[in-house]
PLY file of the C-alpha trace (Angstrom):
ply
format ascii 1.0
element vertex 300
property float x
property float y
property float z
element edge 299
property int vertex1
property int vertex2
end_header
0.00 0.00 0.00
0.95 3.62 -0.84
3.03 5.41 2.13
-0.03 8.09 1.65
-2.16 5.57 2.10
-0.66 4.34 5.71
-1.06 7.92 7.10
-4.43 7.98 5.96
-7.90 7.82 8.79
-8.16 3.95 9.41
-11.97 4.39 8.50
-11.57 5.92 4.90
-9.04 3.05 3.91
-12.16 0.91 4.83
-14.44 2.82 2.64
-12.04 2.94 -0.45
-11.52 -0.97 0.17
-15.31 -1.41 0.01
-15.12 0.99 -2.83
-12.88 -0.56 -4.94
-14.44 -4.19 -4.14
-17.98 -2.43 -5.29
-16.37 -1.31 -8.24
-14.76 -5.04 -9.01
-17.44 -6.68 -8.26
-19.75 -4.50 -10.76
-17.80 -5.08 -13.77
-18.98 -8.67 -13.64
-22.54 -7.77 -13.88
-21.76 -5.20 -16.49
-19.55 -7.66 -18.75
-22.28 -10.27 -18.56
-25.09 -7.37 -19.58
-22.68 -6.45 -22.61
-22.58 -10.01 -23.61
-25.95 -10.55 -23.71
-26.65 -7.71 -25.43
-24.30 -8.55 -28.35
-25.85 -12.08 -28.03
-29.37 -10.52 -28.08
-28.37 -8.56 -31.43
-26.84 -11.76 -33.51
-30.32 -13.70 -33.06
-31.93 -10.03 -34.21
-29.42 -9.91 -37.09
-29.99 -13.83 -38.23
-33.87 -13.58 -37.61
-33.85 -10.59 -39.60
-31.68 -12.10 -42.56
-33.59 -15.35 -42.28
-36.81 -13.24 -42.41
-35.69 -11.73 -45.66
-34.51 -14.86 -47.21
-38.30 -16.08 -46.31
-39.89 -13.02 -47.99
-37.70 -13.20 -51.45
-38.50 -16.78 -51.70
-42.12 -16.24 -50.97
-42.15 -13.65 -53.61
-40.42 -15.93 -56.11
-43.13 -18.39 -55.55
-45.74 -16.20 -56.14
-43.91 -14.73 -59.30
-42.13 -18.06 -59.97
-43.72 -18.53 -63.61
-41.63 -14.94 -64.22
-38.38 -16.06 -62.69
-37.94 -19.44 -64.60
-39.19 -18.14 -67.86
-35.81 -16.07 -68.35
-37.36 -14.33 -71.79
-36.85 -17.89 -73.32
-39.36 -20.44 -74.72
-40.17 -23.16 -71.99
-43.26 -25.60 -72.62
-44.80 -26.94 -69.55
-42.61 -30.07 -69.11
-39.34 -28.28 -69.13
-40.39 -26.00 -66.79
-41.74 -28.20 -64.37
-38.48 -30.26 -64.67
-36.42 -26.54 -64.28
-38.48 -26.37 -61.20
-37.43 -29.74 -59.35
-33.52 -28.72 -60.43
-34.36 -25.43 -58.04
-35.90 -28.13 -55.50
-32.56 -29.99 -55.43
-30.13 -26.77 -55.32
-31.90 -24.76 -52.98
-32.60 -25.57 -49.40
-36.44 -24.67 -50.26
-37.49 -24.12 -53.79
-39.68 -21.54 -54.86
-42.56 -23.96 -55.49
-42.22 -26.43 -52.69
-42.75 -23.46 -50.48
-45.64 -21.93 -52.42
-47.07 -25.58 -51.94
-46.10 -25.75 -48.33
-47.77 -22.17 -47.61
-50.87 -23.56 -48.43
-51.89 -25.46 -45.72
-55.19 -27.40 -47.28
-55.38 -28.85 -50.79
-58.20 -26.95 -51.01
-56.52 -24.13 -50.16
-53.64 -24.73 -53.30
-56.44 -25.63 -55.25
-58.06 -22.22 -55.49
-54.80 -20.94 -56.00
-54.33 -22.62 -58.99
-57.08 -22.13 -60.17
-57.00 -18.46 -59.47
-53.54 -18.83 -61.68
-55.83 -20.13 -64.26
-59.01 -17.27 -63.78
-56.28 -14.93 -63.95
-54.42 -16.04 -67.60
-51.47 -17.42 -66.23
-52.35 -21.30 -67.70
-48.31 -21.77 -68.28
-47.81 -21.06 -65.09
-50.76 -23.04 -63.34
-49.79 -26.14 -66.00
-46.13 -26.11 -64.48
-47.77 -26.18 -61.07
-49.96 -28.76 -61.68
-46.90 -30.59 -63.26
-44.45 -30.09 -59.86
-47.83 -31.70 -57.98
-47.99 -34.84 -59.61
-44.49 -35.46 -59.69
-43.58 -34.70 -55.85
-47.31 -37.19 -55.64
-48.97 -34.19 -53.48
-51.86 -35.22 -51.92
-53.68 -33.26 -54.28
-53.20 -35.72 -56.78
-55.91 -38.04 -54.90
-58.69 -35.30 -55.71
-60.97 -35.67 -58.92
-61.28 -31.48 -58.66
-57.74 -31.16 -59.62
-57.81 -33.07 -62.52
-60.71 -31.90 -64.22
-58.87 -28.34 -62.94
-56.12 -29.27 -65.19
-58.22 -30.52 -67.72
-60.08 -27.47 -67.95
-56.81 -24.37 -68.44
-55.39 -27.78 -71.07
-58.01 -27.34 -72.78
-58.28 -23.33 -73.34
-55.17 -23.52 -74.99
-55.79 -22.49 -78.94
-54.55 -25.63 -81.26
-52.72 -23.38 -83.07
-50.36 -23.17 -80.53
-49.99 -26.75 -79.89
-53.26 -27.40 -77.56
-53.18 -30.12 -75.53
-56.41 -31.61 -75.60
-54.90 -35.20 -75.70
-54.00 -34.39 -71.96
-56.86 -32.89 -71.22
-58.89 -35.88 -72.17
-56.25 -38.13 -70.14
-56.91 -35.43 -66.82
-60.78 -36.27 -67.12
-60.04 -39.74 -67.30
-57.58 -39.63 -64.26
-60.58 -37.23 -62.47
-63.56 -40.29 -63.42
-61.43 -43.19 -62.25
-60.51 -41.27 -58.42
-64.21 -39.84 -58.62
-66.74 -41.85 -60.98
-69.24 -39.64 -59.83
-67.89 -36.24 -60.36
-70.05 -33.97 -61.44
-67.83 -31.53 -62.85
-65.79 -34.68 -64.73
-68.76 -35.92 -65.87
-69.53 -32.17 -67.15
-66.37 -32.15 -69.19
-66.90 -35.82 -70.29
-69.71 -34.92 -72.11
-68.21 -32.45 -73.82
-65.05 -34.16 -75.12
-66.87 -36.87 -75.79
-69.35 -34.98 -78.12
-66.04 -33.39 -79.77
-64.76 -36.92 -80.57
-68.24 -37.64 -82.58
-67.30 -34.49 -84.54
-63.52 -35.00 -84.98
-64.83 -38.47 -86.23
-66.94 -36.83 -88.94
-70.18 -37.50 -87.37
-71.38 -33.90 -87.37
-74.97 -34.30 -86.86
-74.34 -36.64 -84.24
-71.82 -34.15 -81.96
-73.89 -31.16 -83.16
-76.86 -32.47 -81.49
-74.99 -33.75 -78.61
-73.72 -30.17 -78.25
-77.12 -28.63 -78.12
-78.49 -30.94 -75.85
-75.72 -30.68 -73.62
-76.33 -26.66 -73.64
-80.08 -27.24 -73.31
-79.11 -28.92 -70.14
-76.33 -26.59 -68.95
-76.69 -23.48 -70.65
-73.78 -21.94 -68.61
-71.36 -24.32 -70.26
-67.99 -22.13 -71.79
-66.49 -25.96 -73.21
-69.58 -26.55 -74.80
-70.57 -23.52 -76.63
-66.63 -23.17 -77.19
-66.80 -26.66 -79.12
-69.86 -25.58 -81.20
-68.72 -22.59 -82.36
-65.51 -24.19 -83.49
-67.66 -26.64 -85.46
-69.83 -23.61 -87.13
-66.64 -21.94 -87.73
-65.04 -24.32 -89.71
-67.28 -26.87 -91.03
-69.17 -23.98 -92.73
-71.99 -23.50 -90.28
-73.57 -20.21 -89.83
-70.70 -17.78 -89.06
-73.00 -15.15 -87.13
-74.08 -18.37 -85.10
-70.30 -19.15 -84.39
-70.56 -16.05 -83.14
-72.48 -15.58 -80.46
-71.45 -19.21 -79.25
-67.77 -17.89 -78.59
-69.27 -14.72 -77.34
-71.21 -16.60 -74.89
-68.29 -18.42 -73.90
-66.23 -15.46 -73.43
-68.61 -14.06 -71.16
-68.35 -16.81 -68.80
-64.33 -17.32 -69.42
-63.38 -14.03 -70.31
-59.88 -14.95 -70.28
-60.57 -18.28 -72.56
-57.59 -18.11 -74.70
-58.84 -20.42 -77.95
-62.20 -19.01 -77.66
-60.79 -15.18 -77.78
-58.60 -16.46 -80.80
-61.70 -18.18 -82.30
-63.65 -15.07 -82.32
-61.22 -13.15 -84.07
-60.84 -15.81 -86.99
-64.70 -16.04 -86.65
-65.23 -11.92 -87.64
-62.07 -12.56 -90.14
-64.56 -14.64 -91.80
-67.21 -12.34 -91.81
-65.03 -9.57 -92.74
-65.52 -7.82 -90.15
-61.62 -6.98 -89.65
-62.21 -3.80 -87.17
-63.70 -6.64 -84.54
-61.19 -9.83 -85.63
-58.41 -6.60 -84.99
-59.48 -5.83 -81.27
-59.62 -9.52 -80.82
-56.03 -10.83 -82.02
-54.48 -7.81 -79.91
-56.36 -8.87 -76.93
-54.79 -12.16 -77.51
-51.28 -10.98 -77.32
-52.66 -8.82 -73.83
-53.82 -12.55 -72.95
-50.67 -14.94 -73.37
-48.33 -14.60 -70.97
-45.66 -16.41 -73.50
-44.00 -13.72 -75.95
-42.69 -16.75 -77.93
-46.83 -17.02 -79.28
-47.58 -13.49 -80.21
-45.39 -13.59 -83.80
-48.24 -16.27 -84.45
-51.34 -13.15 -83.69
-48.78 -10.56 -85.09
-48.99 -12.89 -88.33
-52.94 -12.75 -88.30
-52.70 -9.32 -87.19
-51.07 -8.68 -90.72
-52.91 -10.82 -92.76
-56.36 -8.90 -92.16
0 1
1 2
2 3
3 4
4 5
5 6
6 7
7 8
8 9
9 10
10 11
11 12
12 13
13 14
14 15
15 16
16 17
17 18
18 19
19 20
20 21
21 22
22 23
23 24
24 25
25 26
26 27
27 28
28 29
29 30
30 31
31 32
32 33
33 34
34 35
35 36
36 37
37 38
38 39
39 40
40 41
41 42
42 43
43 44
44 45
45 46
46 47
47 48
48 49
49 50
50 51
51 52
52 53
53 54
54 55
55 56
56 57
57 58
58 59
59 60
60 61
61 62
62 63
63 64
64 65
65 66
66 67
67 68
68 69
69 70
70 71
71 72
72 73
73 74
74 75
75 76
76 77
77 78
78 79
79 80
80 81
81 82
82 83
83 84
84 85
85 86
86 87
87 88
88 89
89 90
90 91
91 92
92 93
93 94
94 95
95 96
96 97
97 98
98 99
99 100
100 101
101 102
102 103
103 104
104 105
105 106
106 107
107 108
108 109
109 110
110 111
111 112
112 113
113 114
114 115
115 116
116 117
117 118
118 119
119 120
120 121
121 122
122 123
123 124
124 125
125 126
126 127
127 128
128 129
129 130
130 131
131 132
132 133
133 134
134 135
135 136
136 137
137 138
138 139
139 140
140 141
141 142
142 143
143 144
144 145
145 146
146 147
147 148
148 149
149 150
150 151
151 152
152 153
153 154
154 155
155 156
156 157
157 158
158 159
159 160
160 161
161 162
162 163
163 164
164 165
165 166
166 167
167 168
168 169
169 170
170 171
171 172
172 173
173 174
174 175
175 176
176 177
177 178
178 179
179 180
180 181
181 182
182 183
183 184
184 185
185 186
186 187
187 188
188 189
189 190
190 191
191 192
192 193
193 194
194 195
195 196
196 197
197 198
198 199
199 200
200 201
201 202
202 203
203 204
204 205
205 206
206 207
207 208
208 209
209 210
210 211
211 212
212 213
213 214
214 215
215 216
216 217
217 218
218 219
219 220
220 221
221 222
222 223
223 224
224 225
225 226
226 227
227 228
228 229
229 230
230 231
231 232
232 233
233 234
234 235
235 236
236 237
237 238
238 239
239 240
240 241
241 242
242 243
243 244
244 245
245 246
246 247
247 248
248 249
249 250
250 251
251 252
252 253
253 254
254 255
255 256
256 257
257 258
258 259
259 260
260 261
261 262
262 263
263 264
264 265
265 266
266 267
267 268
268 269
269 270
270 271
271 272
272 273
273 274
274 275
275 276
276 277
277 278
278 279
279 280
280 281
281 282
282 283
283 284
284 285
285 286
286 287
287 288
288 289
289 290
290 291
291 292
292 293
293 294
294 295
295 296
296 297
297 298
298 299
């Protein structure tokens, strides 16, 4: 101890002892409050960083069918196989976790077929695609197929329609649910188209308009009959009003929007078939299709 110290009042050495033990015994307290305050801010900063890794990939599965297009031509099978590569590189892929976020199938059932109300068919096809081959539990539900039968089957021929798998997604639909209504709907329909295909035109003609006596608010139906009119020299006025009924209850029916313009081509009424094959550009979400209504566009 200090030689100033020795001379000092017996009492204040005791109070600067107790002092300077106060003060030692503080900084413990204080070191242990700094540490968990740096602690506290790491699990902020990580929960934070995680968060935002959770919000980009959420947005990438809403906007997934925009991130894998990458301005190049993808049908639906290459993009649903682009979509298990993410699955495999990524720790959650965009799609897996826009399937996981949806807790119900019923729930990821509306949203694909909101994809569908809303025009994006590419993108609800590649969905539908990533379900069946990760063998969801959605694929056990009749409503899904005849879903994918249904957006299959707005797609125009022109373009490489594939009404083949649409009659394959009803079939799937019929054997989980032989009593579907909606399956057995669509049935009826393609079935009616295969009399016609076949050449039996009276036969699916009548099988049309019986079917749309029965359900009048049919967009497959009256889409099928105006495509026979159209082109098997029916009444072209008739054709018509049969796609224009059909719009009106699928506004966003691709082939029937394309089948009305060809249908006032025909009529020569190009100001109308005009308006139509530009709404069909507004309507595809695939660039690599609109040379094809460009073409039409320039033919008028």
């Amino acid at each position: 101890m200090p030689k100033s110290f020795r001379r000092a009042n017996p009492k204040t050495l005791k109070l600067l002892e107790l002092s300077l033990r106060q003060c030692a015994s503080a900084r413990q307290p204080i070191a242990t409050f700094r540490w968990l305050v740096m602690e506290a801010i790491k699990k902020l900063v990580f929960l934070f960083l995680g968060k935002c890794k959770k919000l980009i990939t959420s947005f990438k599965a809403k906007h997934w069918g925009k991130v894998i297009g990458g301005g190049e031509e993808m049908n639906t099978r290459r993009s649903a196989r682009h979509l298990l590569v993410l699955g495999e590189s990524e720790t959650a892929s965009t799609v897996s976790l826009f399937i996981k976020n949806h807790t119900s199938p019923e729930h990821l059932l509306q949203q694909i077929e909101g994809l569908a109300h809303s025009g994006q068919n590419f993108e609800a096809q590649a969905l539908c695609e990533h379900i069946i081959n990760a063998e969801h539990i959605l694929i056990r539900s009749a409503d899904f197929f005849v879903l994918q039968a249904k957006f299959l089957f707005e797609m125009p021929n022109e373009l490489g329609g594939a009404q083949k798998k649409a009659e394959a997604a009803v079939t799937q639909a019929l054997l989980i649910d032989p009593i579907n209504t909606s399956a057995l709907e669509f049935d009826a329909v393609l079935k009616s188209q295969s009399l016609l295909q076949d050449g039996l035109y009276a036969d699916g003609e009548k099988a049309l308009r019986d079917l749309l006596t029965l359900q009048p608010l049919n967009p497959y139906a009256s889409f099928v009959l105006a495509q026979h009119l159209l082109w098997k020299n029916g009444p072209e006025n008739e054709a018509i009003l049969w796609f224009e009924h059909s719009l009106r209850l699928r506004p966003r029916f691709l082939a029937a929007r394309l089948g009305l313009a060809h249908a006032y081509k025909k009529v020569r009424n190009f100001a109308k078939a005009d308006v139509c094959f530009k709404e069909c550009i507004k309507l595809d979400r695939n660039p690599e299709n609109h040379s094809l209504y460009k073409q039409h566009l320039q033919n008028l």
